[in-house]
C-alpha positions, 0 to 999 in steps of 0.5 A: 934525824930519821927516826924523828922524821919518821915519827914526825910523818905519823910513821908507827911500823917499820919493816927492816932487816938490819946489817953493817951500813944501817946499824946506826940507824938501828941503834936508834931504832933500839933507843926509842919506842915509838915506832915498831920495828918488824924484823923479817926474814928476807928484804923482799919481804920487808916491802911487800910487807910494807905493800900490804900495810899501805894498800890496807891503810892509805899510809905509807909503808915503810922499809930500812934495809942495808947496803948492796944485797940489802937494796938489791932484794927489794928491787922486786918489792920496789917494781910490784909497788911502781906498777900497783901505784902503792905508796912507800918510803925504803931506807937503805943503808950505803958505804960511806961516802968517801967509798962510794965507787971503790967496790967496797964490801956489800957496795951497791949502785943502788940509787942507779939500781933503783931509778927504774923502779921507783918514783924518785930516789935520793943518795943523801951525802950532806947530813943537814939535808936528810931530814929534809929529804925524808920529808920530801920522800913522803910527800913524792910517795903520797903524792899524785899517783902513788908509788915507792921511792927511795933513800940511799944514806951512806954510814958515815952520813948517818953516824954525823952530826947536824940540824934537824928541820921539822915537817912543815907544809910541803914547797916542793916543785912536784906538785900534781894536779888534782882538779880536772878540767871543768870543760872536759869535765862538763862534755863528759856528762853531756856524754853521761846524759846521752849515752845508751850503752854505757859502763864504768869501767874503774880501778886502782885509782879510785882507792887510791883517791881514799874513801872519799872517791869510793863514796861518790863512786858508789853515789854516782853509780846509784844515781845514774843506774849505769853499769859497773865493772873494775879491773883487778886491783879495784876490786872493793871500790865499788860493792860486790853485792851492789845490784849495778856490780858487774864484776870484774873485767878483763882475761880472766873477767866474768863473760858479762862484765867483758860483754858490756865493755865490747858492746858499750856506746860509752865507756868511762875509766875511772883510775885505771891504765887501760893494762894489757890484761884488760885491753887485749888486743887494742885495736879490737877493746870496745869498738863502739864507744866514746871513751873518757879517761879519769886519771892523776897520771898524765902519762897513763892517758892515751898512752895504751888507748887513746881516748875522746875525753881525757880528764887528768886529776884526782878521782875523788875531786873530779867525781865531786865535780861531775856530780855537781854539774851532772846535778846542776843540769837535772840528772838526766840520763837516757833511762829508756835505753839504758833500761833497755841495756840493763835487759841485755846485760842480765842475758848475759849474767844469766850465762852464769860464766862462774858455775862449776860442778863439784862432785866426787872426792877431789876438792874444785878449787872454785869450791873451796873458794866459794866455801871460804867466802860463804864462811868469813864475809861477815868478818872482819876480812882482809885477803891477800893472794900470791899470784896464779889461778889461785889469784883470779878464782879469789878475785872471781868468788870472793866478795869485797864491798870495801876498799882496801881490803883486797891485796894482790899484786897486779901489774908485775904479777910477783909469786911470793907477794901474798905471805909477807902482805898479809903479815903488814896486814895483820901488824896495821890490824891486829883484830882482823881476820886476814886470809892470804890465798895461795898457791903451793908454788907462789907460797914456798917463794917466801915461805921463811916469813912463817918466822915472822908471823909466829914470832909476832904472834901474828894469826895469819891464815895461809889458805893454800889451794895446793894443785901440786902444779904451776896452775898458771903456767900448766893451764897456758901450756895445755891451751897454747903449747900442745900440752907439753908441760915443761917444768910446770911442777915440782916432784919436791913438795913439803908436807904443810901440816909438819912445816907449819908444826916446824915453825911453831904454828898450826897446819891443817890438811883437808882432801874431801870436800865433805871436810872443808867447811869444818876445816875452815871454821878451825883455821878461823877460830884458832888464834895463832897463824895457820898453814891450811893445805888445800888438796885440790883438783890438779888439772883444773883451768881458770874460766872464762878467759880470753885467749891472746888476741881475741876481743872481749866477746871471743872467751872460753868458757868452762864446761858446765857453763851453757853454752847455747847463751853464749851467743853475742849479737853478731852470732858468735858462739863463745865456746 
């Protein structure tokens, strides 16, 4: 029964680690050749494996895992997929039912365990209600916002006999809705028509939405001439070489993206949920504007910011209803001031907030990043990042035209995500390139997945910008704690290029930046994974940012950035 349901629903990876409560399930696995099975080296890898297949795909990621410590090792895959509004569907084995509640060996309470960090979850105790339950599972995962649930089968559910019930068109209770208010709809572009200053401001959701919602994105920001900017996770949904991209926003955003949001007349959210990292502090996130607010989540809306126009329904119906009526009525804007706007913003890209000076022997981590994009943007590319300083230089010098090519755990900001992602990247595109840029630190939280590249043969490049420090955490203490640096590096590291050779795989050591292009070109061109150790500047900090409890227009900049242009309109130097 699942393993037929899963075909049934277009399933053709799975990520699993077996043990005593799944091995029926397993045993089915063994009898069939549909579905591959990817065996990983720790649960919390098989779902942020899952992660990266379904954030590079659209479809769902699937896991199997077994009972009690199975369940509880996939609790932090679980959460980063709540929070990231990422779509799977985790099976995982449990004592059988007449059990349930005796402490018996590897019993867990794992559907109590896992309420709080996934959509929905289920403990299956009647056998001709699994198959149907399954389906339900994808449809609440795949459904609205996206996001992992959760399957509990006991043993001797899965070793019984009963009626299978095929896949049929979804008569489930949860049905969100996905076309917007046409009224609201229609005052949002009387807003569009009028506005001066405006910006779209967008996120996650608009891939989410799938392919569709980026096309009108992207028609409806050429046709209008407004601004853009997104938050981390929507990176791709609109081009980084698109002449209206501002980049991205938010604490560590670039100073003209955060410059338009402060200063905006109108501001319009488009899948995004108004995140800490992005507002700071609430009452002071773009004081002048009209707010609107795009969102399938009725829950995100006013629930952080509270907004003048909210509009709940999917990205990609409500764009094409706002380009029907925006068109209907002629397409206006208020070009004059929004020329004028346009003017401003390119003083403020002229600020330049990214600019470093590498110079010396020591490796910028800002070169190498810019050195890594100059050399693969014309492939096939898909980049994964673990979490840390390492995360928000790929996202400032990193260029993404696409969706779905950009995987990074966002909102739970989960160390040891990168690796195993790009592992279900490179399985749902094996022709590709896929980069995981990382951290040494991030990286050794689930280094054992070099296991499951090398025996997949998977030729994941693990770019490891190595500072020797907890970058994120060495910054914030320089900054905010009197630069008492407690526990904020290790003095155990491994050599890189020996582990990598330990597993089976390739390393490669780079120190001089008069090295580092060759280096890349041979991380690329070999076809097998590599571990890339990158020898970088130890103290170096991630610019520009917004220091906690500062409004957008009050960032640090970095040294070389000029800072006599970096001056708002009320007088403010940002220095």
């Amino acid at each position: 029964m699942i393993v037929q349901a899963l075909i049934d629903q277009g399933v053709d990876t799975v990520f699993g680690y077996p043990g005593g409560a799944v091995l029926p399930i397993y045993d089915e696995v063994f009898q069939q050749n549909s579905i591959k099975h990817i065996l990983v080296r720790h649960e919390q890898g098989a779902v942020h494996a899952a992660e990266g297949y379904a954030r590079s795909t659209g479809k769902p990621g699937v896991v199997l895992v077994t009972s009690g410590p199975g369940a509880t090792n996939a609790v932090t895959g679980l959460t980063d997929a709540l929070m990231d509004s990422i779509p799977l569907i985790v099976l995982t084995g449990q004592v059988p039912t007449f059990m349930i509640g005796s402490d018996a060996f590897q019993e867990a309470d794992t559907v109590g365990i896992t309420r709080p960090c996934t959509k929905h979850n289920w403990l299956v105790k009647e056998t001709d209600k699994l198959s149907g339950v399954i389906h339900e599972a994808f449809h609440v995962a795949t459904s609205g916002r996206p996001g992992p649930v959760l399957v509990d089968i006991p043993k001797d559910v899965q070793f019984a006999n009963g009626t299978y019930t095929p896949k049929a068109p979804s008569t489930s209770h949860y049905q969100p809705q996905l076309k917007g208010d046409l009224a609201a709809i229609t005052e949002l572009v009387e807003a569009i028509e009028k506005a001066k200053r405006p910006v779209f401001y967008t996120g996650g959701g608009v891939i989410n939405s799938g392919p569709g919602a980026s096309q009108l994105l992207r028609e409806l920001v050429e046709a209008t001439g407004f601004p853009i900017t997104s938050t981390l996770m929507g990176l791709g949904c609109y081009p980084a070489s698109g002449d209206k991209w501002l980049g991205m926003l938010g604490m560590h955003g670039l100073y003209e993206a955060n410059m338009a949001m402060h200063g905006c007349d109108l501001m319009i959210n488009i899948g995004a949920r108004f995140d800490d990292r992005i507002t700071g502090v609430v009452d002071m996130f773009s004081p002048k504007s009209k707010k609107a607010h795009i969102d399938i989540d009725p829950s995100s809306i006013n629930k952080v910011i509270r907004v003048d126009i909210p509009i709940m329904g999917d990205v990609g119906h409500v764009l094409e209803d706002l380009l029907k009526i925006w068109k209907s009525r002629g397409r206006k804007t208020n070009s004059e001031a929004v020329a004028k706007w346009w003017k401003q913003i390119e003083e403020w890209r002229a600020v330049d907030c990214l600019k470093f000076n590498q110079k010396g022997t020591t490796i910028k981590p800002q070169h190498a990043l810019a050195r890594l994009e100059a050399l693969t943007k014309d492939h096939d590319r898909y980049i994964c990042t673990e979490v840390g300083q390492h995360q928000m230089w790929a996202a400032q010098y990193l260029g993404f035209d696409d969706p779905n090519r950009w995987m990074t755990s966002g909102g739970l900001g989960t160390m040891g995500y990168g690796f195993p992602a790009s592992i279900g990247v490179q399985m749902a595109h094996p022709d590709a390139l896929v980069i995981n840029v990382a951290g040494e630190a991030s990286w050794l939280m689930n280094m054992q997945e070099m296991g499951t590249a090398v025996q997949y043969r998977l030729p994941v490049k693990q770019f490891i910008l190595n500072n020797e420090r907890l970058g994120m955490v060495r910054q914030w203490q320089e900054l905010l704690h009197g630069e008492r640096y407690s526990q904020s590096w290790s003095e155990a590291l491994p050599d890189f290029v020996k582990l990598a050779e330990a597993f089976g795989a390739k390393g490669i050591l780079c120190d001089n930046p008069d090295d580092l292009d060759d280096a890349i070109m041979e991380m690329i061109n070999h076809d097998g994974p590599v571990i890339f150790d990158c020898l970088v500047e130890k103290h170096e900090n991630c610019y520009p940012m917004i220091p906690s409890g500062k409004a957008h227009n009050e960032m640090i900049m970095g040294e070389n950035v000029d800072t006599q242009m970096a001056i708002d309109k009320d007088g403010a130097v940002l220095v």
